[in-house]
BALO-355946 format. One line per field, with one value per residue (C-alpha): x, y, z. Coordinates in nm, 3 decimals. Layout:
xx [X,...]
yy [Y,...]
zz [Z,...]
# end
This chain:
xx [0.000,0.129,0.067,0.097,-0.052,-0.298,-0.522,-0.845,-1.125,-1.084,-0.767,-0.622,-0.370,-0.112,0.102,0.486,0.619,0.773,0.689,0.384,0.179,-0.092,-0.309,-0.338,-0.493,-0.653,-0.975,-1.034,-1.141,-0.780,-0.636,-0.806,-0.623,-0.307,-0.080,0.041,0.412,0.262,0.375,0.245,0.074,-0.115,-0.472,-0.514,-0.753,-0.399,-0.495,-0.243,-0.413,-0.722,-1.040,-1.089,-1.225,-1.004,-1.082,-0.932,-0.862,-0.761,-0.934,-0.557,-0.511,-0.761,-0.520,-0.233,-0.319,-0.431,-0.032,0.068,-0.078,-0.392,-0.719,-0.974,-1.350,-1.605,-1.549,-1.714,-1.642,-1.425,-1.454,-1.349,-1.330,-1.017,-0.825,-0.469,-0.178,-0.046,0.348,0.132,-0.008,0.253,0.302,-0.093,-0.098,0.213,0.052,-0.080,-0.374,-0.511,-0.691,-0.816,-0.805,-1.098,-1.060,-1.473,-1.579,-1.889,-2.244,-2.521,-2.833,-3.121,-4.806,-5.147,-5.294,-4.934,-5.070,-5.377,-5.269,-5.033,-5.251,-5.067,-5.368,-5.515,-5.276,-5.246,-5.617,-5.962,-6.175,-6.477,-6.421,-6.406,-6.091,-5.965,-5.659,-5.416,-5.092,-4.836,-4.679,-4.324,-4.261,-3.989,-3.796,-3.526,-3.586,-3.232,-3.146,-2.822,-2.846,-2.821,-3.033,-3.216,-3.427,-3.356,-3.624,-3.888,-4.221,-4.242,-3.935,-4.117,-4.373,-4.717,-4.805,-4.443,-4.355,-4.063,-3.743,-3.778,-3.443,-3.170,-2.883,-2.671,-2.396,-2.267,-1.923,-1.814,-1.875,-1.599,-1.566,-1.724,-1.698,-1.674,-1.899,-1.751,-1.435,-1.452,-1.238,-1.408,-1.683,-1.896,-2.198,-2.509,-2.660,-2.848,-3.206,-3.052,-2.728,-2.917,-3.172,-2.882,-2.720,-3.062,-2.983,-2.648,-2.715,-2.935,-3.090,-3.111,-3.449,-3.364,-3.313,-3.625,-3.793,-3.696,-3.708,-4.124,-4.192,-4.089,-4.177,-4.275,-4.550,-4.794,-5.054,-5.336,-5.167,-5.211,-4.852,-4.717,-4.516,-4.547,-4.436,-4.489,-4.376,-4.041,-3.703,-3.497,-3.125,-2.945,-2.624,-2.521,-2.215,-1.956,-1.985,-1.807,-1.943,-1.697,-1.891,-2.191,-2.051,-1.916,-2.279,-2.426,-2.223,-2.290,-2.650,-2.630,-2.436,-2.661,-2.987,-2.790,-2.698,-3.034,-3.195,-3.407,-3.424,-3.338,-3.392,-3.174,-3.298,-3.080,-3.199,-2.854,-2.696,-2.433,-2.399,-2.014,-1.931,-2.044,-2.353,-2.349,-2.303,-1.937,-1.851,-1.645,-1.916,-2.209,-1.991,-1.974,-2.305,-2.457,-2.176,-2.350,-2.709,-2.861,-3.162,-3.317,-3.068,-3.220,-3.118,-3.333,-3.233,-3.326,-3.354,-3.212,-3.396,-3.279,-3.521,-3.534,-3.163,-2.990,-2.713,-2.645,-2.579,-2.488,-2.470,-2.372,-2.145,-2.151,-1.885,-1.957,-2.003,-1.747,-1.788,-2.024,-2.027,-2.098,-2.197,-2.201,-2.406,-2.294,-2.493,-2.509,-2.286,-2.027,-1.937,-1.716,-1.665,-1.805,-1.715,-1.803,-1.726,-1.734,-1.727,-1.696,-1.708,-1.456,-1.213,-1.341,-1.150,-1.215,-1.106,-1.172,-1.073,-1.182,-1.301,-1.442,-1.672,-1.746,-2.141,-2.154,-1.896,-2.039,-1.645,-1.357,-1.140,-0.958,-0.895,-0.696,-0.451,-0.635,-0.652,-0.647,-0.869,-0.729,-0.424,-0.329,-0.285,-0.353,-0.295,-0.408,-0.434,-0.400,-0.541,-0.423,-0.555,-0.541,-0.390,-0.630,-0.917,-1.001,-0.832,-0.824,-0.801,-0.887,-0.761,-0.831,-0.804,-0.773,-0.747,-0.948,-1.151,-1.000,-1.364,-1.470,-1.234,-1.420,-1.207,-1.315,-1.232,-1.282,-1.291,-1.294,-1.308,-1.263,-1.264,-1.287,-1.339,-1.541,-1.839,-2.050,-1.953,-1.825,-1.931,-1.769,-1.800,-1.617,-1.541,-1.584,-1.430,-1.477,-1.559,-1.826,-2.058,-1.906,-2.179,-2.051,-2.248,-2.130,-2.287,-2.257,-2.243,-2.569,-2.448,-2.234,-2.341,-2.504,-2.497,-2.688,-2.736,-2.606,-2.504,-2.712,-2.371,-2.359,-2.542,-2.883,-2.839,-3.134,-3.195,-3.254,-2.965,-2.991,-3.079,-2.748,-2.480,-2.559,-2.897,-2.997,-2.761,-2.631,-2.755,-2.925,-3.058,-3.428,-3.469,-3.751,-3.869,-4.144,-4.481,-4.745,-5.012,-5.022,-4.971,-5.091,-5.020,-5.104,-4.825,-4.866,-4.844,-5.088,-4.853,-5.016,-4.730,-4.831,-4.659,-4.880,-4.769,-5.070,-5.219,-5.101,-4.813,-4.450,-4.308,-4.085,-3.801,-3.758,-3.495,-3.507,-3.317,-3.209,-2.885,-2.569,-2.578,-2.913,-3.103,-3.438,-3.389,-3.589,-3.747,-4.044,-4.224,-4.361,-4.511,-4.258,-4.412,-4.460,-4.485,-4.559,-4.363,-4.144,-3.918,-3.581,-3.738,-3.424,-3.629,-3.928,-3.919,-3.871,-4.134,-4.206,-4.345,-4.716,-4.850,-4.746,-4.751,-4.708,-4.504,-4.321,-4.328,-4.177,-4.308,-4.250,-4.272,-4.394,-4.325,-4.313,-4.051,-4.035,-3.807,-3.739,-3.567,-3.934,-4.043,-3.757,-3.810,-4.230,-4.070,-3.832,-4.122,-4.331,-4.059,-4.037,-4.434,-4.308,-4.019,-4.251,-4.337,-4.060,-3.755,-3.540,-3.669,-3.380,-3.382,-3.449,-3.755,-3.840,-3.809,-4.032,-4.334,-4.321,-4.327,-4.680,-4.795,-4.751,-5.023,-5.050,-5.269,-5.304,-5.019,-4.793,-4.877,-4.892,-4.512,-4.251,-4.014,-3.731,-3.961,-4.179,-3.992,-4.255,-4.489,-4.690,-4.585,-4.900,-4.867,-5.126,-5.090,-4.744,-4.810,-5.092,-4.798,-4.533,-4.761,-4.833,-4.506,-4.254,-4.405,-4.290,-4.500,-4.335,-4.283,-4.626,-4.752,-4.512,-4.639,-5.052,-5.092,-5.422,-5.531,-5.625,-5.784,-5.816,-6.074,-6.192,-6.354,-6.179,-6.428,-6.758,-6.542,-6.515,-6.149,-6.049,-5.681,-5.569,-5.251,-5.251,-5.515,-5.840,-6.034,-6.390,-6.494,-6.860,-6.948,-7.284,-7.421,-7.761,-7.996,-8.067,-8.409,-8.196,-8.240,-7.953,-7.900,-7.524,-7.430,-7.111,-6.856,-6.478,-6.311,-5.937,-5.811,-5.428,-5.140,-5.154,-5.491,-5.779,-6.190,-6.298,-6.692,-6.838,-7.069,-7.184,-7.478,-7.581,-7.775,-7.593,-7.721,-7.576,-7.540,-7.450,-7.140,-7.037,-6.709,-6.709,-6.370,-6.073,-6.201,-6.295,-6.644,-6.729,-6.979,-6.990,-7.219,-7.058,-7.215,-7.166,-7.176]
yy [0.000,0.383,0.686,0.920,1.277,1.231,1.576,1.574,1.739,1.998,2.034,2.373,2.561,2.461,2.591,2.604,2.341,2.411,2.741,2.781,2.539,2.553,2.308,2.524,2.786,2.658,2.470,2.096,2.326,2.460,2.158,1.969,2.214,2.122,1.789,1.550,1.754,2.066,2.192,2.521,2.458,2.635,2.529,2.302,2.597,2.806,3.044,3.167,3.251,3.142,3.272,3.231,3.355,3.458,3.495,3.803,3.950,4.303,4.512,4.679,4.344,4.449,4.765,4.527,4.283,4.511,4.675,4.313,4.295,4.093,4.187,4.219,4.219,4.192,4.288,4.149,4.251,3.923,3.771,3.915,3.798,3.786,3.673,3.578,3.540,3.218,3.342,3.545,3.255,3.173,3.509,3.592,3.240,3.354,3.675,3.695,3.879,3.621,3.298,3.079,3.060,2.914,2.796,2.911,2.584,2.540,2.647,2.549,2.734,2.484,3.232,3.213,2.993,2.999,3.354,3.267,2.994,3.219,3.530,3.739,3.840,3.953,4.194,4.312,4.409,4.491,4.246,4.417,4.767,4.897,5.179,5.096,4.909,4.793,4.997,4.723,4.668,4.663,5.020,5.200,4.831,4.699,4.375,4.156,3.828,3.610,3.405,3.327,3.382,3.723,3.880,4.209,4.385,4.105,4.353,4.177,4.420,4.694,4.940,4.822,5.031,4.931,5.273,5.253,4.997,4.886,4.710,5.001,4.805,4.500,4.333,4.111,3.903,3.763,4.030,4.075,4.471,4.749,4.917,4.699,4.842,5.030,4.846,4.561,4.532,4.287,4.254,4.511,4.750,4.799,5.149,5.306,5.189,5.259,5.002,4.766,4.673,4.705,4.387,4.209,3.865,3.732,3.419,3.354,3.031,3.007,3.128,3.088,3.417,3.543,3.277,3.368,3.742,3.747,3.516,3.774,4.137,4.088,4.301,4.287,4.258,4.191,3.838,3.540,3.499,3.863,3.833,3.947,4.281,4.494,4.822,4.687,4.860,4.537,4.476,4.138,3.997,3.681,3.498,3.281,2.941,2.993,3.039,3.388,3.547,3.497,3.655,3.923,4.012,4.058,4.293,4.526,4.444,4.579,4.879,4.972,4.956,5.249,5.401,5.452,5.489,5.191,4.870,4.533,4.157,3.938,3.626,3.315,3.040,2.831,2.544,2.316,1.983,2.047,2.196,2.189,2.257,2.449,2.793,2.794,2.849,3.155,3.187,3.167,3.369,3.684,3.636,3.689,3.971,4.180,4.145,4.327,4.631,4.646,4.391,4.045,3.744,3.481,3.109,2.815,2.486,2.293,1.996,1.720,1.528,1.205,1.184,1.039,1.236,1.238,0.965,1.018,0.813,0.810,0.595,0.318,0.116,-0.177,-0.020,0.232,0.174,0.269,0.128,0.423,0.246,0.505,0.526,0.696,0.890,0.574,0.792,0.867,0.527,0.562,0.971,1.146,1.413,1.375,1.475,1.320,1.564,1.437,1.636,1.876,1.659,1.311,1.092,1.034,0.745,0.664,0.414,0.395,0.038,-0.174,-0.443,-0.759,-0.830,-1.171,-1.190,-0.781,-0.766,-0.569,-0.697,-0.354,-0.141,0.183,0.247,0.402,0.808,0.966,1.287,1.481,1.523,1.776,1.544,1.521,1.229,1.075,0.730,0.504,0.193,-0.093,-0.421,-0.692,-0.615,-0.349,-0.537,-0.181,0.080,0.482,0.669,0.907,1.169,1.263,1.540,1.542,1.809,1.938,2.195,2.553,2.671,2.470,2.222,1.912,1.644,1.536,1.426,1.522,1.261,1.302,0.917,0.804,0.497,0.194,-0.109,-0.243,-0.362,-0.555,-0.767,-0.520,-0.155,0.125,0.265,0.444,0.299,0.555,0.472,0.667,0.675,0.605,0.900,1.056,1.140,1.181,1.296,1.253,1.491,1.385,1.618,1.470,1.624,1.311,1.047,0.963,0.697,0.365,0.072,-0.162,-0.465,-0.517,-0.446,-0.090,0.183,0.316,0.703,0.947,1.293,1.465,1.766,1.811,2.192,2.322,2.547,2.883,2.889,2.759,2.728,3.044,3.208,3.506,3.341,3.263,2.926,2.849,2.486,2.422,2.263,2.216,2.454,2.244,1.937,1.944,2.238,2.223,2.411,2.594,2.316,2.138,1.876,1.816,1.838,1.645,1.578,1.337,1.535,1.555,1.996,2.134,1.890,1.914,1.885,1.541,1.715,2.022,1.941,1.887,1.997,2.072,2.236,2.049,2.258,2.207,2.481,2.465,2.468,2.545,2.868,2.855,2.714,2.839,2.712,2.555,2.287,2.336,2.721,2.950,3.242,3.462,3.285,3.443,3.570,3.419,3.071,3.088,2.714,2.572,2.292,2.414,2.759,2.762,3.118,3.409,3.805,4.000,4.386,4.590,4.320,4.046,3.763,3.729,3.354,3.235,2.848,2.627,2.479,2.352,2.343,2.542,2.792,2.934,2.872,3.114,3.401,3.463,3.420,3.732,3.887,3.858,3.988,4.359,4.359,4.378,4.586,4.839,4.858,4.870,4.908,4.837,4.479,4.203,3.882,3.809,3.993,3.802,3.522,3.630,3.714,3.387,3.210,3.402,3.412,3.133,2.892,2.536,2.323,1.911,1.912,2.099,1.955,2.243,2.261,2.420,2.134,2.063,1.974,2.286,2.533,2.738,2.655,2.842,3.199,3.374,3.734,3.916,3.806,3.876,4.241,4.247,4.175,4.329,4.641,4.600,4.492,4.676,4.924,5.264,5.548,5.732,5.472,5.368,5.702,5.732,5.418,5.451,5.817,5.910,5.534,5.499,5.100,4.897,4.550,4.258,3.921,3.652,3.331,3.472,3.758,4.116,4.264,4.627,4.676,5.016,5.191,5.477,5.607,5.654,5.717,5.594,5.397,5.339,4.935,4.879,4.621,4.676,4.406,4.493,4.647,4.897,4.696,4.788,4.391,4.406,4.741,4.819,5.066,5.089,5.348,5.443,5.205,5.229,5.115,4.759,4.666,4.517,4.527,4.173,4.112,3.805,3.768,3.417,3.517,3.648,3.407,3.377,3.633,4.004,4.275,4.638,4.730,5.065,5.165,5.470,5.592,5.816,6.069,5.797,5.637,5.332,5.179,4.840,4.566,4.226,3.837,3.670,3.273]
zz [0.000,-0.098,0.024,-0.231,-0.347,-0.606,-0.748,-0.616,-0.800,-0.510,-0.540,-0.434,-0.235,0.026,0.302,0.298,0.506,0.855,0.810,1.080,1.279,1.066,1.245,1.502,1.276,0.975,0.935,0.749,0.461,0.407,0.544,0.231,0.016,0.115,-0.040,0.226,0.322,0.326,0.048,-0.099,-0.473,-0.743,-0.783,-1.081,-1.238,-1.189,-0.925,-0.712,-0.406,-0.192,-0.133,0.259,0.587,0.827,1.237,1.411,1.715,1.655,1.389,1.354,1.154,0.889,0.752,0.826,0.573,0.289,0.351,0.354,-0.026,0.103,-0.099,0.195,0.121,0.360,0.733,1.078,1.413,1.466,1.111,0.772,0.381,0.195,-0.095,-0.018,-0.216,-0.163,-0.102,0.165,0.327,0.592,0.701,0.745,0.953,1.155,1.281,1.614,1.530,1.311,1.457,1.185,0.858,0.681,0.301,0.096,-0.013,-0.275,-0.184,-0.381,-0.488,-0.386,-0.543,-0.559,-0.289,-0.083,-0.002,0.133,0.347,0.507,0.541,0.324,0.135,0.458,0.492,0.129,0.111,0.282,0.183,0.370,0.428,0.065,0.007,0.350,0.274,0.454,0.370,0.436,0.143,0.149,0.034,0.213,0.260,0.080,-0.048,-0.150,-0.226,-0.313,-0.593,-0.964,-1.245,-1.224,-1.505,-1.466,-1.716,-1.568,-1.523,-1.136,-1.055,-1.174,-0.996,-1.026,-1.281,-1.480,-1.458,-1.240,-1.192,-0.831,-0.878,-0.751,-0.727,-0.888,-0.798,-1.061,-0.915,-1.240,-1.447,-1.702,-1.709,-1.488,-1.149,-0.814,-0.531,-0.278,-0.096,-0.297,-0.601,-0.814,-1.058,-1.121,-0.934,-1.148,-0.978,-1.264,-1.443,-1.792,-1.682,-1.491,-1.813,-2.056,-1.872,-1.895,-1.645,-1.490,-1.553,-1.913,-1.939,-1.523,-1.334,-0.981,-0.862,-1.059,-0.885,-0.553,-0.609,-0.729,-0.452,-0.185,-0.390,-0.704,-0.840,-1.114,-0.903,-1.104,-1.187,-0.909,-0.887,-0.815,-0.452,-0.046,-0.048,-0.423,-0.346,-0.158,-0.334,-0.462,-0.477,-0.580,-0.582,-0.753,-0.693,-0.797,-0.657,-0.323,0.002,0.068,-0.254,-0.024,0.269,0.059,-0.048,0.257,0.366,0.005,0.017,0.422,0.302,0.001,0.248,0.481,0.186,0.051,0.396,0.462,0.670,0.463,0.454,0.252,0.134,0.104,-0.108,-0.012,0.126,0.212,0.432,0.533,0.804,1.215,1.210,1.556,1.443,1.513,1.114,0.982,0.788,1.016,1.247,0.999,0.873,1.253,1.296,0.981,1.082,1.330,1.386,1.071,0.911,0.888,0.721,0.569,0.439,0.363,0.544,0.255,0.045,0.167,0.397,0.164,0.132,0.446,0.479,0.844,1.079,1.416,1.722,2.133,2.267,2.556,2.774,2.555,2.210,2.117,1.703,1.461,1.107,0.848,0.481,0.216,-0.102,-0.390,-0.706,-1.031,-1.206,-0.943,-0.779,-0.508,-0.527,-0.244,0.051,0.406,0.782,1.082,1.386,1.765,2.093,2.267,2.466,2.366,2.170,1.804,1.587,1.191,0.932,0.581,0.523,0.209,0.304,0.142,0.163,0.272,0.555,0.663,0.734,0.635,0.329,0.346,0.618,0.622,0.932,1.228,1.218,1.537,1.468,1.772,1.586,1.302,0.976,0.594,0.427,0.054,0.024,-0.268,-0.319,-0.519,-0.641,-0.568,-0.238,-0.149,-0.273,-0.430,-0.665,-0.660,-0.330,-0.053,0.119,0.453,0.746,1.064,1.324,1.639,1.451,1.542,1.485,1.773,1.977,1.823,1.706,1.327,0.986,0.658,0.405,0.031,-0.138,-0.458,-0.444,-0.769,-0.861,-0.562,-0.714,-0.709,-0.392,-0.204,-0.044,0.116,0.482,0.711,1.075,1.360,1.705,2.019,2.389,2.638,2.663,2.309,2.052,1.685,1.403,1.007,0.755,0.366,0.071,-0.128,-0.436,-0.468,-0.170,0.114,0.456,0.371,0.638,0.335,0.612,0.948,1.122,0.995,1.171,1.056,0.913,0.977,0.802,1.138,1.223,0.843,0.825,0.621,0.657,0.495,0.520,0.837,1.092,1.232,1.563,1.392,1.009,1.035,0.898,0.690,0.611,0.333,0.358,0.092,-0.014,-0.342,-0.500,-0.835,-1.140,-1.526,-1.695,-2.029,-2.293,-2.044,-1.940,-1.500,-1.269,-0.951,-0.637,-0.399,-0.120,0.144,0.130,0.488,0.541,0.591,0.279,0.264,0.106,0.399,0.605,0.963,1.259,1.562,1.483,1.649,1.966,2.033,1.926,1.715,1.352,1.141,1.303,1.094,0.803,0.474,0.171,-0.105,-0.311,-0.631,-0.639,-0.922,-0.984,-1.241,-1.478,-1.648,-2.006,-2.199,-2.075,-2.312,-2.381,-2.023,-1.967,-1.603,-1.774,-1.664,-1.779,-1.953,-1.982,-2.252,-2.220,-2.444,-2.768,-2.491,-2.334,-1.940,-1.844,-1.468,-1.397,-1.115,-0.913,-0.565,-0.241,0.066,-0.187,-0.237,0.093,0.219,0.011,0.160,0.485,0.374,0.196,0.520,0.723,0.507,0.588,0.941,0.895,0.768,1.165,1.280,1.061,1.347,1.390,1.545,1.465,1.860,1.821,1.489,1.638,1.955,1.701,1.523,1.935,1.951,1.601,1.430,1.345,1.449,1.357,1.361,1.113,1.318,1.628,1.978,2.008,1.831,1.725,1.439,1.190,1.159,1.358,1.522,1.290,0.981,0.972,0.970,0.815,0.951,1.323,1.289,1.155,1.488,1.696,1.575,1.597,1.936,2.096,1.871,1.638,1.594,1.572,1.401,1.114,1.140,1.090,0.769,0.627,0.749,0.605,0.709,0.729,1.069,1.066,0.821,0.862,0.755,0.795,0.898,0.890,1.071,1.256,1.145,1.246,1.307,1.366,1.443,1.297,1.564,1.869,1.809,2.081,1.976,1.720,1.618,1.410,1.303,1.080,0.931,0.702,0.346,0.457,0.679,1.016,1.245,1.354,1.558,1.679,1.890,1.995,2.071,2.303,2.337,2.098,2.032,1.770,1.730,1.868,1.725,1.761,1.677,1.608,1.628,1.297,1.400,1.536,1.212,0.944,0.603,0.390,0.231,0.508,0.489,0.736,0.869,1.045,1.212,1.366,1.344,1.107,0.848,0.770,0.536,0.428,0.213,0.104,0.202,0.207,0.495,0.421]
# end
C-alpha cells in the first residue's frame, strides 16, 4: 500500500512546510487544500491565491493585511473575507492577530394559494371595508437576495403600474468589465435603471433568482402569482460558486440599504452539508456579525429530507464503534465528501473500510486516524492487495472553529463492485456522541449490512442557510400538489395539502437549538421565470409587455419557501424598521399557526410553525411598532378591517379614541351594533358575525375621522 498525493477534483492551495503550525490555525477546509508535506501549490484551475475567511482579534489586523498585499472584502467585528496570495499565506498564519483561517468551499443554490394559506392576502387588502386598505406593502424596505439567475427587465421588478425599476442596485461578481462596489475590487456594481436593463440577467438560461425574487416582492398585481411585499425597493447579488462570494454580499447588500436609507432583509436560497452545524462556522460567524436592527437574514432549510445524509450516534462502555456504509450517485461510484465531527475533549477514531457483503467484514482497512491530531494524508489503493483501486484523502485536526475532534474525508474509491461496499469505521468513547454529515451532491450513509449503523436525516438543516444564531430558517410545507403548466402537461406531487413537505430538512442544529425557526409554503410554487427561458417545460402562464413575453413556472423546495418568509418579514419591517432577529423570532413564538399538522409545540420539523402574516403584523404592531414609522407608512389610514371566517377585524394603525361598528340588514335593520373606546397602535376590535344568518349585510365603520360603508355576504 502507498501513500501518495494524487489531485483531487478539489484540489487547491497549500502551506509552505515548517513554516507555521498551521493546524493550530486553519480549518479541514484549508487543510483539504493542502498535499500530504505541506507543500504550498497552485490550484489546478492556476490560481495563485485562496479565497478564505479569516478569524481576528484586533481590527488593527484588517489595515495590516491590505499593507501586507492581502485583498480584503467583507469585514465582521471578529470575522473578515479575503483573498490571499499564496506566497502570503505563511506570514498571514504567523501573525498573532489572526486565529483561523478558513478555506470558501462550494455552496449550492437549492403564489397564488401559498398567499392565502399564510394570510398574506389579509394583509395586502380589505376584503370588507371597501378603500380601506391595509398599507403594508413593502414600500420604504429593501428587499435583496443572493443568488443566480435574475431577469432584470422582468415587469415583477417593476412598480405596479411598470412605470418605475424597483431594482436600484446590482452586484454582478463575475462580471468581465465594470466598477466593483464600494471596498470591494471585483466585478462590477449595477446602480443606474438605464445600466441595470442594458445587462438584462447574470445568468441567461437560469431562473432561480427570478424565482426567488417574485416570490418575496414581485408586483404585477393583477396576476395570481405577483409576490409578499410589491412596493419593496430590490437589490441582488449573484455569486460565484463559493461560500466567501456569499458573505461578501451581505455585507454590500447591508451597506446599500444604509446608503439609501431603509431597513433590509436578505434572502438566502442556499446550502451546504459540510461543516459543524453548531453555528461555530467563519461563515455563520460573519453572517450573525453583519445582521442586526433592521438587518435580517433569511435562508433556507435545505432539500434534503429524503436523502440520508447524516448519521450520528452516542457511545456506551460496551459499544465504542459505529459502522458508516455510504451510497454513492449511479454515475459517481465511489466519489463522495463527508465529515465526521466528535465532541470537545473526547477521543475520536476513523478508518476507511471496504466491506465484502456476505462476511459484513472488512477486506480492506486503512490504518487508524487519530482525529485529535493535526494530519492530511491521501491514500492510494491498489488491487489486488487493497481489494479496491483509486483513493482518498483525509483530514484530521481538532476543529479551530470549535475544539471538536473530526475528519474530513474526500473518497474516490474503484473497482469495488458488485460484492463489495464502502464505509467508514468511527471509534470513540463512552458517553461521546458523533455525528457525520454527507455532501448529497455526490453520496449519502446507507445501512447496506445489518452491522452498519442506521443514518437518519434529522440535524440536516445546512450550513448557509440555516444554521447560524441570527438566520431565520424556513422549512417548506405544501399549499399544493398538483399544477397544469402551459403546454398542459399536470405536474403532480402526492404530497398531502397542509403537510411538511418530505423534502424540507429537519433539525435541531448540532448545539441544540431549534432549527428550522419557521415554516412556509414551497411545493410546487408558481412564480417569475428568467425571459431568456421561453421554452422551459415548467413555464405555466405568460404576460405579454413591451413586444416580450415574461414567463412564470413552477418549481419547488425550501428555496421558495424562504423568500415569503423574507417577503413577510419587510411587511413587518414596515413597523418597525429596526426589527432584530431576537424579536423576529419572539413574534413567530406568539404568532404562528399550528394546527393538527404541526402539532402544539414548536419542534425541528416545523420550527414554530406556519408563519401567519397578519398576526405577525398584529404583533409586531403592538409589541414593537414605531409610531413614528407607522404614521409614515398609514398616512391618514387609521384602521383597516376585515372578515376573517364569521369575525369582522379592526386593527388600528394609531389612537383613536372611539370607534362606532354597526351592521344593518338589506331592509336597513340595524342587527349588531357596537362601539370601541381608546383604541391604540396595534390593537384590534374583533366582532363576532356568528350570530348572524348567512345572507348580504351592509357594514359601517365609524372611527378616526374615516367612515365606510360596504355591502358584504356573509356565508
Amino acid at each position: 500500500m502507498k501513500y501518495n498525493f494524487l489531485p483531487l477534483i478539489l484540489a487547491g492551495l497549500a502551506l509552505t512546510a515548517g513554516a507555521v503550525d498551521f493546524g493550530s490555525k486553519y480549518t479541514s477546509e484549508t487543510l483539504m487544500l493542502c498535499d500530504d508535506e505541506g507543500r504550498a501549490k497552485a490550484t489546478s484551475t492556476g490560481a495563485t491565491g485562496i479565497e478564505a475567511y479569516i478569524r481576528y482579534s484586533s481590527p488593527a489586523v484588517v489595515e495590516q493585511l491590505r499593507g501586507m498585499g492581502v485583498r480584503v472584502d467583507a469585514v465582521g467585528k471578529t470575522v473578515l473575507t479575503a483573498y490571499v496570495p499564496l506566497e502570503l499565506l505563511d506570514e498571514v498564519a504567523a501573525l498573532d492577530e489572526v486565529e483561523c483561517i478558513q478555506a470558501a468551499t462550494k455552496a449550492e443554490v437549492l403564489m397564488d394559494t401559498a398567499r392565502i394559506d399564510t394570510r398574506v392576502a389579509d394583509v395586502e387588502k380589505a376584503q370588507v371595508i371597501e378603500g380601506i386598505n391595509t398599507p403594508f406593502t413593502g414600500r420604504g424596505v429593501m428587499v435583496a437576495a443572493i443568488d443566480g439567475g435574475l431577469d432584470f427587465t422582468h415587469p415583477a421588478f417593476y412598480n405596479d403600474a411598470k412605470t418605475e425599476l424597483r431594482l436600484k442596485r446590482v452586484w454582478v461578481h463575475d462580471a468581465k468589465s465594470g466598477t466593483p462596489p464600494a471596498g470591494f475590487s471585483y466585478g462590477a456594481e449595477l446602480k443606474s435603471e438605464k445600466d441595470i436593463l442594458a445587462y438584462k440577467t447574470d445568468l441567461a438560461y437560469y431562473s432561480h433568482g427570478s424565482h426567488v425574487m417574485n416570490i418575496a416582492a414581485g408586483a404585477n398585481t393583477a396576476s395570481p402569482y405577483h409576490g409578499i411585499a410589491p412596493e419593496a425597493t430590490l437589490a441582488f447579488s449573484n455569486f460565484t460558486e463559493v461560500d466567501k462570494g456569499i458573505s461578501d454580499a451581505i455585507q454590500y447588500l447591508f451597506a446599500t440599504a444604509d446608503t439609501l436609507g431603509l431597513p433590509a432583509v436578505i434572502n438566502m436560497s442556499l446550502g451546504t452539508q459540510m461543516g459543524p452545524h453548531d453555528g461555530t462556522s467563519l461563515r455563520d460567524i460573519l453572517s450573525d456579525e453583519l445582521t442586526g436592527p433592521g438587518k435580517i437574514l433569511v435562508g433556507a432549510a435545505g432539500n434534503d429530507g429524503m436523502v440520508d445524509m447524516h448519521i450520528t450516534k452516542t457511545f456506551t462502555d460496551t459499544d465504542t464503534e459505529m459502522l458508516a456504509g455510504m451510497a454513492f450517485l449511479e454515475n459517481c461510484p465511489g466519489i463522495g465528501e463527508l465529515q465526521i465531527w466528535g465532541e470537545p475533549g473526547k477521543t475520536l477514531k476513523v478508518n476507511v473500510c471496504t466491506i465484502d457483503k456476505q462476511t459484513m467484514q472488512p477486506v480492506y482497512k486503512s490504518r487508524t486516524f487519530d482525529c485529535t491530531k493535526t494530519k492530511t494524508t491521501t491514500v492510494t489503493l491498489q488491487k489486488p492487495y487493497d481489494m479496491s483501486s483509486g483513493f482518498f484523502k483525509i483530514v484530521t485536526q481538532t476543529s479551530p472553529l470549535n475544539n471538536k475532534p473530526m475528519a474530513h474525508i474526500n473518497l474516490n474509491i474503484s473497482d469495488y463492485k458488485p460484492d463489495k461496499v464502502i464505509a467508514v469505521l468511527v471509534t470513540s468513547e463512552a458517553g461521546a456522541t458523533v455525528h457525520g454529515w454527507s455532501n448529497p451532491n455526490y453520496c449519502c450513509f446507507k445501512k447496506h449490512l445489518d452491522n452498519m449503523h442506521t443514518p437518519d436525516p434529522r440535524y440536516g438543516v445546512c450550513e448557509i442557510g440555516g444554521t447560524g444564531r441570527n438566520i431565520i430558517t424556513v422549512a417548506s410545507y405544501n399549499t399544493k400538489n398538483d399544477v397544469k403548466t402551459l403546454s398542459g402537461e399536470p405536474m403532480a406531487t402526492g404530497y398531502a395539502i397542509g403537510g411538511i413537505s418530505p423534502f424540507s430538512n429537519s433539525g435541531p442544529s448540532a448545539d441544540g437549538r431549534i432549527k428550522p425557526d419557521v415554516a412556509a409554503p414551497g411545493s410546487l410554487i408558481v412564480s417569475a421565470f428568467n425571459s431568456t427561458s421561453p421554452n422551459d417545460p415548467s413555464i405555466v402562464a405568460n404576460i405579454e409587455w413591451n413586444g416580450k413575453k415574461y414567463p412564470y413556472g413552477v418549481m419547488q423546495g425550501t428555496s421558495m419557501a424562504s423568500p415569503h418568509v423574507t417577503g413577510v418579514i419587510a411587511l413587518w419591517l414596515q413597523a418597525n424598521g429596526r426589527l432584530t432577529p431576537d424579536q423576529i423570532r419572539q413574534t413567530l413564538d406568539n404568532t404562528c399557526r399550528r394546527d393538527a399538522n404541526t402539532g402544539d409545540m414548536a419542534g425541528n420539523t416545523w420550527g414554530r410553525g406556519k408563519i401567519d402574516a397578519y398576526n405577525g403584523l398584529v404583533y409586531v404592531l403592538k409589541n414593537f411598532g414605531n409610531p413614528t414609522e407607522v404614521e409614515r407608512v398609514a398616512g391618514e389610514t387609521s384602521w383597516s378591517a376585515n372578515i376573517f371566517g364569521r369575525q369582522l377585524h379592526v386593527l388600528f394603525y394609531r389612537e383613536v379614541e372611539r370607534t362606532d361598528i354597526a351592521v344593518y340588514s338589506p331592509s336597513g335593520a340595524c342587527v349588531l351594533a357596537r362601539s370601541a373606546y381608546a383604541k391604540s397602535m396595534g390593537d384590534e376590535e374583533i366582532v363576532d358575525l356568528d350570530g348572524l344568518t348567512s345572507g348580504i349585510y351592509i357594514i359601517k365603520v365609524t372611527g378616526g375621522g374615516i367612515t365606510r360603508t360596504v355591502k358584504t355576504i356573509i356565508r
